[in-house]
N, C-alpha and C positions, 0 to 999 in steps of 0.2 A: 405489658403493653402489647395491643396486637400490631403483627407486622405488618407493614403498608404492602399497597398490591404489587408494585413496583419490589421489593426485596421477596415478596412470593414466585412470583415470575422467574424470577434470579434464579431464587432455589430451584425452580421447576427444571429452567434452562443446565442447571448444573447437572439434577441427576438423570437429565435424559443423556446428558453426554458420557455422564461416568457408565449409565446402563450400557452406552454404546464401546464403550474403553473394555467396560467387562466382558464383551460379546467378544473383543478382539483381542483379548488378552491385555487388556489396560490393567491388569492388577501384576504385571511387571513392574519390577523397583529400577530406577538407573545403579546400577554397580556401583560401587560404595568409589571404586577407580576411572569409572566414563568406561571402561574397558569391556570389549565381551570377556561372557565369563570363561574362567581358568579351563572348562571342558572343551572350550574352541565352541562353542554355539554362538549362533549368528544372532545380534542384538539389533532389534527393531526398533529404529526409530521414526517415529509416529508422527506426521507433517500436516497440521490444521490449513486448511485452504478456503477461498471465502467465492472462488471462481472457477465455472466447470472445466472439465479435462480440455478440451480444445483451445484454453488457454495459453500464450505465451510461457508464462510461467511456469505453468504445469506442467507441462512441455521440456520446459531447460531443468526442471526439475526432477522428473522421469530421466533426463538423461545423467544428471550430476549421481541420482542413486545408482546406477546401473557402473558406473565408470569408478564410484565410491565403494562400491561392493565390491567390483574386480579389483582393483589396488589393494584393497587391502586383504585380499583372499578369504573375502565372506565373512569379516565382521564383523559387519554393518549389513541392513539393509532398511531405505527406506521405504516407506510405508504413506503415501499421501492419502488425504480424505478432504475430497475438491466440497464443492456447493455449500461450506456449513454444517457439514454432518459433525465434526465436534463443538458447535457454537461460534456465535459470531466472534468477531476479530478480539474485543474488548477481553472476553473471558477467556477463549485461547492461550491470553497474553496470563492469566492470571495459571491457566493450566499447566502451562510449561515453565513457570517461577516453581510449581511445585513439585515439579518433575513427575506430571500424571500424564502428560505427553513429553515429546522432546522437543518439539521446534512447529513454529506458525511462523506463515506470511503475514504481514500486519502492515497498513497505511502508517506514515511515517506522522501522522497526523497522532497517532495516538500514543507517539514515546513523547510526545511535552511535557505528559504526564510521569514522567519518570526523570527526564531529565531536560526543562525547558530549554536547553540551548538548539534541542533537537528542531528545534521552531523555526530557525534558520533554514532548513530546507524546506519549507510550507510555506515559505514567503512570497507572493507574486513578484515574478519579472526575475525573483534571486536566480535562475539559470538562463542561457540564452540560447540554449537547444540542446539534445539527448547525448551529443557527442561531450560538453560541456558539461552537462550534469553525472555523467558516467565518469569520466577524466575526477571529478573531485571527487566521488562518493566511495573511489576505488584505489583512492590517496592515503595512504596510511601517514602520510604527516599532517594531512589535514584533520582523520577522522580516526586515525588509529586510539587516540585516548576519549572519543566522543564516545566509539563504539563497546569499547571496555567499564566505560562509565557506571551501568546497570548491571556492575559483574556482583558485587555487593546487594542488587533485590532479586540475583537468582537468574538473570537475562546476561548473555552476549548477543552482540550484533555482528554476525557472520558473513551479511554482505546487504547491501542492496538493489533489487531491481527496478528498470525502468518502467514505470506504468503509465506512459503516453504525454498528452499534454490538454490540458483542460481547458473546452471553450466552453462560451455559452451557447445554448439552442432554446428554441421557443416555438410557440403554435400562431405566433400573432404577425411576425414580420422579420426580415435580417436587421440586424446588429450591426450601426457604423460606428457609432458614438456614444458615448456612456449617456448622452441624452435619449438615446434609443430604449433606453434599458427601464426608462424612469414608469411608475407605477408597475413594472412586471414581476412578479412572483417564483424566484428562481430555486428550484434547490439546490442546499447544497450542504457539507459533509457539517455535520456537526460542532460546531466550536465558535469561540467567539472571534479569534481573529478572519476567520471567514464571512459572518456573516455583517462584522464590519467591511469585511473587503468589497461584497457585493453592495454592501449600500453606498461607498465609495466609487465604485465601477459604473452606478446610477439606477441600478435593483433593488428589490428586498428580499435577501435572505430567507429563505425558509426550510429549515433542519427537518431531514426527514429520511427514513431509510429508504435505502434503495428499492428493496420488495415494493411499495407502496408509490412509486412515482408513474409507473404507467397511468392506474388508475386516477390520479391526484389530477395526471394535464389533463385527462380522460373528462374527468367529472369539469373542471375547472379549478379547482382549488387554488391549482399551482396553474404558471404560463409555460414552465420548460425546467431548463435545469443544465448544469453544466459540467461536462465530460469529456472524455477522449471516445474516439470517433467507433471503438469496438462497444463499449458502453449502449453508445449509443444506435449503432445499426442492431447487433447481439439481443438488446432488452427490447427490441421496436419502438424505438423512443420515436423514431422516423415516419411513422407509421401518425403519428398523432403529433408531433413538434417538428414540422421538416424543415424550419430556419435555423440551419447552423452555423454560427458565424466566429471566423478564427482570431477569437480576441487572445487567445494563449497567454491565460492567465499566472494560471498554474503546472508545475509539474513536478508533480507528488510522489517520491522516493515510496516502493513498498519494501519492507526491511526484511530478511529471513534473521529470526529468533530461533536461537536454541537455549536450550539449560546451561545455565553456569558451569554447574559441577559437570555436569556430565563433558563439556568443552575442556575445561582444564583435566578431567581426570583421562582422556588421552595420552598416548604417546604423543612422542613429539612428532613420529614418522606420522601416524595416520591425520595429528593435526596438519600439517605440511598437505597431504594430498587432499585432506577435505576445504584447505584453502584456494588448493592449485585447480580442481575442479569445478569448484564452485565460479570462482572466475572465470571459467572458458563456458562454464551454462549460461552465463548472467551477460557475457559477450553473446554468443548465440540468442539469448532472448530477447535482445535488441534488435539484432538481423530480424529474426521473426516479426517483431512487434510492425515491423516495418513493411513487412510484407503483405500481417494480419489488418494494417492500417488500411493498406490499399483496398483488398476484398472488401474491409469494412463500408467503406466510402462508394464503393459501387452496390454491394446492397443496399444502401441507405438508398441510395439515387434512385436504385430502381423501389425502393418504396416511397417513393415521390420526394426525397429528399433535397435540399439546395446547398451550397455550400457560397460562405462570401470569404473575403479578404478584411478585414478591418485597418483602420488609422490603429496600429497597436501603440504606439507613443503615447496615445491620448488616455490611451488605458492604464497604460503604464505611470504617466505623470498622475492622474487622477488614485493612484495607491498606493502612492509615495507615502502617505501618513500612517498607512497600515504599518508599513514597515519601519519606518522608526520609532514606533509606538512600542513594536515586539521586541526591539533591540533593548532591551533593560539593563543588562548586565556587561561586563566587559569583557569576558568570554564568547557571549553570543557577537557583540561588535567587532572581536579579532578572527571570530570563525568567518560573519557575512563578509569581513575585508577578504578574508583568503576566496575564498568561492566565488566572490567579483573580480579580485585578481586572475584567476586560471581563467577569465573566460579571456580575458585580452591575448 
């Protein structure tokens, strides 16, 4: 049977990455121990990224190697590749199950598929701002057996960062009320509880990559689409959608992934400082994010951009169904207690 176009692609997208692994020494094995090898050589680990270097993340991430390298006395070092040069998010996550990288940033959107309880953080309204979602995501009694959970498909979850907060924008008008929204053409991340979420908000959903949304409000396809405000100054969404209005839907955990093995095969000392590091990056990327928000918000402006306030309650109350639709299980209903609980 011939392959469909869709698993051709696939394969295309795999061995343009693998060409690019073998360009950079991607035919390195992880150590049968996580450990560099016994001659003291410095082990490379390889960091899939999906956003350029001027990125928050990139950013606290450049610094966690640099400070992971010196504690440990040259180790480690890592190795980022910003914009998609090892493939999008989706297959990064399959790369480093196999240990043909080490570690990718990845939307939190895409570990449901590994372990649906993950779904609790992708629920509208589940946090009530960065300080509150950073405080649970950084909770090892909340999330310590969530994040170990994918240790068994090859994944640890070594921490998570903040990636803003998700409104919607459009080319047509501001956004008071979810009656605002009605007939408008929003994109947004692919999935089903999202694109229930927007037609509950009073939208229609429409799944689509990022590369492609300029053009989409450009031609008309789409009215706008919904994001945090670097997104959106950064891609010139502003430029062609300058209604942006703070319905703050969402706010979407992005996860740093490494390999299993190679986590446990560690010591226990450089596990200890790759934790303790990692935490003071992932602190600092929020300082940044907040910084980067600002500048954002003034470039937008100055490419004619508007920014409103919303009745967020209204929005709120209007996706109440989203969310206890997602709560299936009684895992997920004991994690969303706790994560509602810390915000009080």
């Amino acid at each position: 049977m011939k392959k469909s176009f869709k698993q051709l692609m696939l394969l295309g997208v795999m061995g343009l990455v693998l060409a690019i692994l073998v360009a950079c020494g991607g035919d390195e094995k992880i150590p049968a121990s996580g450990e560099a090898s016994s001659s003291g050589e410095t082990q490379v680990l390889k960091v899939a990224f999906n956003q350029p270097e001027n990125h928050p993340q990139y950013k606290a991430m450049e610094e966690f190697g640099e400070k992971f390298k010196e504690l440990t006395d040259g180790a480690y070092e890592i190795d980022i590749f910003p914009n998609e040069l090892l493939g999008a998010q989706r297959e990064t996550v399959e790369l480093v199950q196999t240990g043909t990288i080490q570690m990718s940033i990845v939307a939190g959107s895409l570990l449901e598929n590994f372990n649906e309880d993950f779904a609790v953080f992708n629920l509208p309204y589940v946090f009530e701002s960065a300080e509150h979602q950073m405080s649970v995501l950084s909770d090892e009694e909340i999330v310590g057996d969530l994040y170990s959970s994918l240790k068994d498909q090859g994944l640890y979850v070594a921490g998570a960062f903040h990636s803003g907060v998700r409104n919607v924008y459009n080319s047509k008008k501001p956004i008071n009320t979810p009656e605002d929204l009605k007939g408008l053409k929003i994109r947004i991340i692919e999935s089903d509880t999202n694109i229930k979420m927007m037609e509950q908000m009073g939208g229609t959903g429409t799944p689509m990559g990022q590369g492609e949304v300029y053009t989409a409000i450009q031609s008309g396809v789409i009215d706008g689409g919904e994001n945090n405000e670097l997104i959106f100054a950064n891609l010139k969404h502003a430029e062609i959608s300058p209604y942006y209005s703070y319905t703050n839907h969402l706010m979407l955990p992005d996860f740093l992934l490494i390999n299993s093995q190679l986590f446990d095969g560690m010591s226990e000392e450089h596990q200890q400082i790759f934790k303790d590091e990692l935490a003071k990056a992932i602190d600092h990327e929020v300082e940044m994010w907040d910084e980067d928000a600002k500048k954002a918000i003034a470039d937008a402006e100055a490419a004619g951009a508007t920014f409103n306030e919303v009745d967020v309650d209204l929005f709120r109350k209007a996706t109440e169904p989203v969310v206890q639709e997602k709560l299936t299980s009684e895992n997920a209903k004991k994690l969303y207690e706790k994560v509602r609980e810390a915000a009080k």
